[in-house]
C-alpha positions in Angstrom: 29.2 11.6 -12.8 29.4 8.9 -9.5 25.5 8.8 -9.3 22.5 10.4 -10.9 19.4 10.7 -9.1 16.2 10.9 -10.7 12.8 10.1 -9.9 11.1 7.1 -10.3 8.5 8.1 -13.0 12.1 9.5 -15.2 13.2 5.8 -14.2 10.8 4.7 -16.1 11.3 6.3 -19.6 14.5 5.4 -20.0 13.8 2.0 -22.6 15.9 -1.3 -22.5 17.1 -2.2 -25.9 14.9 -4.4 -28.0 16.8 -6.6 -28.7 17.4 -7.7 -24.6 13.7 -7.4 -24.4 12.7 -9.7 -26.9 15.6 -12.0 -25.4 14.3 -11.8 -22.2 10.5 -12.6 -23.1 11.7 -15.6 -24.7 13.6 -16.8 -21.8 10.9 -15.7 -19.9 8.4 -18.2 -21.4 11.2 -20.9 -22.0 11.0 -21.2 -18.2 7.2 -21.3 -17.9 6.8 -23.6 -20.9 9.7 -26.0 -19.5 8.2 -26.0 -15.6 4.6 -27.0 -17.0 6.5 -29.6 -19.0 8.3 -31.2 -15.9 4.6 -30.6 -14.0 3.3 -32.1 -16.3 5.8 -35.7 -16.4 6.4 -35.7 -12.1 2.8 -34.7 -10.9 0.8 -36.2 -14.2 -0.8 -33.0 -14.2 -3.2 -32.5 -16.9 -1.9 -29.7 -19.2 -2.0 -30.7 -23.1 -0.2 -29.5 -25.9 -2.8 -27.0 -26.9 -3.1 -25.9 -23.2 0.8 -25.0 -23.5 0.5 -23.4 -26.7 -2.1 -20.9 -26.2 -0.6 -20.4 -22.2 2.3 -19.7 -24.1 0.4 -17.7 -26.5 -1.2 -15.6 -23.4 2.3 -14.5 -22.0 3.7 -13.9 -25.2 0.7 -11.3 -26.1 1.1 -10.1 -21.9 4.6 -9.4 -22.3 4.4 -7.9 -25.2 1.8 -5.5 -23.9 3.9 -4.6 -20.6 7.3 -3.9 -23.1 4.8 -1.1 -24.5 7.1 1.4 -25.6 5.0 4.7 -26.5 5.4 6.2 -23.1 9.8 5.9 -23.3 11.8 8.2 -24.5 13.8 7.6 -27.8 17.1 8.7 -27.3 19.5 6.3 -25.9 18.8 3.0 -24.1 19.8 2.1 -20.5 22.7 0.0 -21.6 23.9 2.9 -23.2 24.3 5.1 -20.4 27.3 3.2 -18.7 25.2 2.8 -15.7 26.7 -0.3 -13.3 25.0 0.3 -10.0 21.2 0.4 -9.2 20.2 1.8 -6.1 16.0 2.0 -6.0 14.8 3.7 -2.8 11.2 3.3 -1.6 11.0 -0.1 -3.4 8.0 -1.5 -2.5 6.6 1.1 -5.2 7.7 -2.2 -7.9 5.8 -4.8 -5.8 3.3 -5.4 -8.9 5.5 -7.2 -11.1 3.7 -9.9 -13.1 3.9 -14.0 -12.7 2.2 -16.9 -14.2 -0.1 -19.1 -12.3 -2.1 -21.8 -12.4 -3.8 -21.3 -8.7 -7.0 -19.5 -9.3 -10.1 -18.0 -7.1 -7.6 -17.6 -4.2 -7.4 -14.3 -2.7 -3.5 -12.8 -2.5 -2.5 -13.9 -5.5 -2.9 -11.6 -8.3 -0.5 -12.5 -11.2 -1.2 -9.0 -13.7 1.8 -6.8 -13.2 2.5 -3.3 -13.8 4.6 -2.1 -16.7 7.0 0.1 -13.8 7.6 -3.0 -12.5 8.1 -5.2 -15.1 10.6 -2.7 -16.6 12.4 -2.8 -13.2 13.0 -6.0 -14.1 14.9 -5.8 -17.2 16.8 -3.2 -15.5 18.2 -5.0 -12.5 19.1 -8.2 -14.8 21.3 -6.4 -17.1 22.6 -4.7 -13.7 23.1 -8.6 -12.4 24.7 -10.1 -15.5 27.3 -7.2 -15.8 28.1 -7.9 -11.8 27.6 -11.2 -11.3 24.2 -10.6 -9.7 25.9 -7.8 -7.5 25.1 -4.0 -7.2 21.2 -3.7 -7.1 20.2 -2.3 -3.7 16.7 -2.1 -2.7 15.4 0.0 0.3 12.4 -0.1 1.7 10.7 -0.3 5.4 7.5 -2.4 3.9 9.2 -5.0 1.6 5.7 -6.6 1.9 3.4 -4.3 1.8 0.1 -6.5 1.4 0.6 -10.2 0.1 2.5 -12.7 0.7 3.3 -13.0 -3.1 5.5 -10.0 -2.3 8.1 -11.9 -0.7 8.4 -14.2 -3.8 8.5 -10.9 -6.1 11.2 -9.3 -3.9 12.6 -12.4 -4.6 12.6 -13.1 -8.1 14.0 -9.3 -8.4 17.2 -9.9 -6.4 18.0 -13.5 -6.4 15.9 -15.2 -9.5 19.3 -17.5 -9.9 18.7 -18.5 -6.3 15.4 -19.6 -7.3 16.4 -21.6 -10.9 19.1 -23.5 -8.8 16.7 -24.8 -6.0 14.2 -25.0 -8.8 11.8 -22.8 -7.4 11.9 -19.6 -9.9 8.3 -20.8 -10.9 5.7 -19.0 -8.5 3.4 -22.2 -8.5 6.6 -24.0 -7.8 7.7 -21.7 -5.0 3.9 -21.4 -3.2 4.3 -25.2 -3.0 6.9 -25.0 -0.7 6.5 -21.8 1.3 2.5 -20.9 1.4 -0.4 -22.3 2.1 -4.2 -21.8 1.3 -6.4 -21.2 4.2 -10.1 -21.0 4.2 -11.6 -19.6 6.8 -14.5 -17.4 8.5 -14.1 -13.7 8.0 -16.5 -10.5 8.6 -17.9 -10.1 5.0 -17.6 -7.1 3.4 -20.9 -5.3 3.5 -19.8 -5.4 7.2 -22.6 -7.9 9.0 -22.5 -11.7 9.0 -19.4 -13.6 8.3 -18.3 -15.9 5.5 -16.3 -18.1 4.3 -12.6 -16.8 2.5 -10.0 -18.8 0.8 -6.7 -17.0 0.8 -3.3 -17.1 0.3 -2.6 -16.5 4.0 0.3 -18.6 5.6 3.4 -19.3 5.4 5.4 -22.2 5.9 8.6 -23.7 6.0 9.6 -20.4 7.3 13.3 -21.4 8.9 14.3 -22.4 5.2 12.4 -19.2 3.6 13.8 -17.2 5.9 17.7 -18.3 5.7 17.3 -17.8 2.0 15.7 -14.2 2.2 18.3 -12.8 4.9 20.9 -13.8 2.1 20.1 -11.0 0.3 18.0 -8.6 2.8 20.1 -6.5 5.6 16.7 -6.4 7.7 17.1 -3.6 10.7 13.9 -4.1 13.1 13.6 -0.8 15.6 14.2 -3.0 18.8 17.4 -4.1 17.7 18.6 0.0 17.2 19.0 0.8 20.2 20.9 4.4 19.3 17.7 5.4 17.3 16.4 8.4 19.7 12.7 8.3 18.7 10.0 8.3 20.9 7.9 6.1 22.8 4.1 5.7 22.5 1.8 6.0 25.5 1.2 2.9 27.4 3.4 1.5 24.6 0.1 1.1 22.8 -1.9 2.1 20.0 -5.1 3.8 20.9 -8.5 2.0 19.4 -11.2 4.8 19.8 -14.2 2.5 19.2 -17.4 4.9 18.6 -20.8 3.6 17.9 -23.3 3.3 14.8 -25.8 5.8 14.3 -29.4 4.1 13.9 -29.1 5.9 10.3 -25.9 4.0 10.5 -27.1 0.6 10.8 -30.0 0.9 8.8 -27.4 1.4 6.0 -25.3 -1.5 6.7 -28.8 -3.6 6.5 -29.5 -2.2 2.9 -25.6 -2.9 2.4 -26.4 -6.9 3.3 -29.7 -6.8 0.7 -27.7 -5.0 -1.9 -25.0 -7.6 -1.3 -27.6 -10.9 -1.3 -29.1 -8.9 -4.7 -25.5 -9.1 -6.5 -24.8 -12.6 -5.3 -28.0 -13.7 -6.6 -27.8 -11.9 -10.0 -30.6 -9.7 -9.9 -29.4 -7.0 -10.5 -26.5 -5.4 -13.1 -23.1 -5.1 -12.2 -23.0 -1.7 -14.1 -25.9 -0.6 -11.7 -24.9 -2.3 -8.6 -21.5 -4.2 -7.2 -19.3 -5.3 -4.6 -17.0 -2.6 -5.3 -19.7 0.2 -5.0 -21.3 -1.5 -1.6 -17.2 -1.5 0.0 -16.9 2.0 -1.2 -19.9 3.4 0.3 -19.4 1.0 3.6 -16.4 2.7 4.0 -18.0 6.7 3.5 -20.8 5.4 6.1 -18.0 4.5 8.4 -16.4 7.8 8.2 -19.1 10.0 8.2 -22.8 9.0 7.3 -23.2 12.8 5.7 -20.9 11.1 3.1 -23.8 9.3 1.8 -26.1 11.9 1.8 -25.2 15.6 2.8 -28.9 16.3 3.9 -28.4 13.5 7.2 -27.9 14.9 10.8 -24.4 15.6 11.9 -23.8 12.6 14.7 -22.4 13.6 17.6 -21.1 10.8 18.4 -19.3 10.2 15.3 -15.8 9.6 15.5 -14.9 12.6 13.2 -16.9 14.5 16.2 -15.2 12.2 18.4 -11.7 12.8 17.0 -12.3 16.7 16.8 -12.9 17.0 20.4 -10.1 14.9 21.4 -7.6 17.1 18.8 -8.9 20.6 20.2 -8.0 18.8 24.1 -4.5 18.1 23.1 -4.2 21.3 21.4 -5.3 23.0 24.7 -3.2 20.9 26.6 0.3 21.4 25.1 -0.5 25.1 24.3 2.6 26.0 25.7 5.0 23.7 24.0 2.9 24.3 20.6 2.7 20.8 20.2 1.8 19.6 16.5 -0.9 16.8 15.6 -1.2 15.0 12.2 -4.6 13.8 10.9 -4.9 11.3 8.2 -8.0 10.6 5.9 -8.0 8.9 2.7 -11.2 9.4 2.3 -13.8 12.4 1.5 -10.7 15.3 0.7 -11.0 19.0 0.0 -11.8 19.3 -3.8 -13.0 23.6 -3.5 -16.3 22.2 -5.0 -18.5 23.3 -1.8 -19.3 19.5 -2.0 -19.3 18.2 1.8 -16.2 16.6 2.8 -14.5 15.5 6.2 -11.3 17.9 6.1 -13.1 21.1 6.3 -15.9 20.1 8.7 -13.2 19.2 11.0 -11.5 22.8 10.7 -14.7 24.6 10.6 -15.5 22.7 14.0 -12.2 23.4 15.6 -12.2 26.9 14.6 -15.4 27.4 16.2 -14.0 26.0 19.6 -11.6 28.7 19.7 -8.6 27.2 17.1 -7.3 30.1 15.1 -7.4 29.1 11.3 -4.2 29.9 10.2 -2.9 27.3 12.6 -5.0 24.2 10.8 -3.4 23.2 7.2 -4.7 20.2 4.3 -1.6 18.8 2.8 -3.7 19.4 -0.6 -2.9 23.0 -0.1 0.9 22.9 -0.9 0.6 22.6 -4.7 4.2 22.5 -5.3 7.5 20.9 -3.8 8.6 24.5 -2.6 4.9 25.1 -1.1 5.2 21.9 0.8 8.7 22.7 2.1 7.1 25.7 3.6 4.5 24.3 5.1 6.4 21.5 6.7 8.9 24.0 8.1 5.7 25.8 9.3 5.0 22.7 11.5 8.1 22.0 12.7 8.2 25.2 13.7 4.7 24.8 15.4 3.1 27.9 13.6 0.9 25.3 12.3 0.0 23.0 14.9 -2.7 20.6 12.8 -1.6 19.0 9.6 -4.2 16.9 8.0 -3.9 15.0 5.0 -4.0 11.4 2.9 -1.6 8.4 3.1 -0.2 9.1 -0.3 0.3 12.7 0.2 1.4 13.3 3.5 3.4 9.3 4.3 6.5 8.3 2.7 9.1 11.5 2.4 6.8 14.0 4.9 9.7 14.8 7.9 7.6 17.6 10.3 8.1 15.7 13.4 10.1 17.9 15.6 6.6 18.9 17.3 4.3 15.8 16.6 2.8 14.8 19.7 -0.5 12.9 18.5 -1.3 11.4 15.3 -4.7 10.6 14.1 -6.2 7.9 11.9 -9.4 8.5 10.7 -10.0 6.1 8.3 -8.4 2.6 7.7 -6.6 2.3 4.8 -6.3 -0.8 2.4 -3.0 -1.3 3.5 -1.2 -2.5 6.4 1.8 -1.2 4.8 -0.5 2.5 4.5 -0.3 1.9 8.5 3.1 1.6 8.7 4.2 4.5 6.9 1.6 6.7 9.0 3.0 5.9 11.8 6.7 6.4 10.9 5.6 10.3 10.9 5.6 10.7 14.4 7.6 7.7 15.8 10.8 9.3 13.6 14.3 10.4 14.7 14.2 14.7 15.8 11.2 14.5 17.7 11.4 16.8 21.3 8.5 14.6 22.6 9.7 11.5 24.6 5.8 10.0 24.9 3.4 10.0 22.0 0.0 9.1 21.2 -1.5 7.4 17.9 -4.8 7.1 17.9 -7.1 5.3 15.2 -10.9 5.4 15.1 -13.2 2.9 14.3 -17.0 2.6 13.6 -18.2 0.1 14.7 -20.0 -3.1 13.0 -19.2 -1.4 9.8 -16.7 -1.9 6.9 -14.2 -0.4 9.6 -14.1 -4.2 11.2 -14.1 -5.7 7.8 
């Protein structure tokens, strides 16, 4: 064969030999071990002997957990196959690769891997040592996706001997000379009041960082492809519908503040209560405050009501064209429980104003590769005209924008990188429409702003 392509998770279960792994965990913490050492002599940092040991220790006992085998198949190992060439498409799937650190409490830096990624990396450095650190291609359009950390990992995948010689392959050493901590004011999560945030949030000695990272990235921005036909957005902007809070609405997000005050404070039990559970439900009361209790009124001013009455317009309007709109929500999806949820309030309420059913589709309905080929060919088509759907399940690979003429976002995603790959539905190569619209709605002075 010249190439075999398989999917990512089938990637994955093909093992590295044991023998390279254990090789490579020793190196591995050869290098940590050695850079706290020289820390510890230039910067008379305060690491002893028994500190080393047991941070030694801790990777050892990491590693070994991330080379956990019981998932791979044993048959042959990846040296075995005569592979020489590693071509990973989507890449930014492997951005969680571990790293040792000694910053702590700063958020953006989170140093516990995956074990897809860290087998990635055993991959591409056999690739390397058989090429002389040629023949791994990575292709992505988020290469950082969320963190600035991501531009070190992307790093330390494709050019980890660039790194050793500049003596930078150590993240602490690396974040000493390109990033830098910022504290600051930010909207707190329960979404009212601000506080105060350190994170990893700047970068600096960019020319250098930069020169270093074009040596191995081929980076194509869209304003310098000027052959791309895709199409323009209206006003060249993105559209912020801002709606406003309920009473119900802000009620909740003062019981979100108490509930907050209540966990700082330890009074109450993090099994009961927790900052996870108030961001979760901040971001249902954004959506939709029936999403915290079914038995509230239906706001008419909410911006799923809001977003309804502005997809049935466009759907009037370009009637004759049979113009096609996406919808994405991430949140509150169609489970066939009878349980409220967003997606088929919205397509009961446009069917009611006159949309016939058959022309309103959920992503979650295509159940297999050859159902979802039918039902994108269906919207190319414009015999379905709304698509709605979540990031994961309807972003990276979903091509149905012959027709696209508005895309909404109903929810904000974790993401800016979730963002991205919304948008690159409709603003794509093979869409008729010159002029677009993207439209994203916001609650506000709710976990939206956060």
């Amino acid at each position: 064969y010249d190439a075999i392509i398989i999917g990512h998770s089938q990637f994955e279960k093909i093992p590295i030999s044991r023998e390279r792994m254990e090789k490579n965990i020793e190196q591995e913490i050869d290098e940590v071990t050695g850079f706290i050492a020289a820390m510890k002599e230039d910067r008379n940092q305060s690491w002893s002997v028994k500190q080393m040991e047991s941070y030694a220790k801790q990777l050892r006992t990491k590693l070994e957990i991330l080379t956990n085998s019981d998932y791979k198949d044993d048959v042959i190992t990846f040296e075995e196959l005569g592979v020489d060439c590693l071509m990973i498409d989507e890449a930014h799937n492997y951005k969680n690769l571990s790293f040792t650190t000694k910053i702590s409490r700063v958020a953006g830096i989170n140093p516990n891997g995956s074990n897809k990624a860290f087998d990635l990396l055993q991959k591409v450095r056999y690739i390397n040592e058989l090429n002389a650190n040629r023949n791994v291609v990575f292709a992505t359009g988020t290469p950082i996706s969320n963190t600035m950390c991501e531009m070190y990992l992307m790093q330390k995948y494709l050019q980890a001997d660039l790194l050793r010689e500049k003596g930078i392959y150590h993240f602490d050493a690396w974040a000493a000379n390109f990033g830098e901590t910022v504290t600051a004011m930010e909207l707190s999560p329960e979404g009212k009041g601000y506080r105060e945030k350190t994170r990893f949030g700047k970068f600096t000695n960019l020319p250098e960082l930069v020169t270093m990272f074009r040596s191995i990235a081929d980076v194509q921005l869209q304003d310098n492809l000027p052959y791309l036909d895709i199409p323009k957005l209206e006003n060249d902007k993105i559209e912020i519908v801002e709606c406003e809070p309920s009473e119900v609405v802000k009620e909740y997000v003062n019981s979100f503040v108490d509930r907050a005050e209540a966990i700082k404070n330890k009074m109450v039990d993090p099994s009961e209560d927790n900052m996870l559970k108030i961001t979760n439900d901040g971001k249902k009361l954004a959506l939709d405050q029936r999403l915290i209790n079914p038995l509230l009124p239906d706001n008419p001013d909410s911006k799923v009501n809001v977003c309804v009455k502005n997809v049935f317009a466009i759907w009037d309007k370009t009637k004759e064209n049979r113009s096609t709109q996406l919808l994405f929500s991430d949140m509150s999806t169609p489970k066939g429980d009878g349980e409220f949820n967003i997606y088929d309030d919205i397509r009961e309420k446009l069917v009611a104003m006159g949309i016939p059913k058959e022309e309103i589709a959920f992503i979650h309905e295509a159940n297999s590769d050859k159902q979802k080929d039918e039902l994108f060919a269906k919207v190319r088509k414009g015999e379905v005209r709304i698509l709605m759907g979540s990031t994961q399940k309807m972003g990276a690979g979903t091509n149905v924008q012959n027709k696209l003429i508005a895309l909404h976002d109903l929810d904000v995603p974790w993401r800016p990188a979730d963002l991205e790959q919304r948008a690159g539905r409709i603003v794509r190569q093979g869409n008729e429409n010159e002029k677009v619209n993207i439209y994203r709605y916001v609650t506000e002075n709710t976990f939206d702003a956060y």
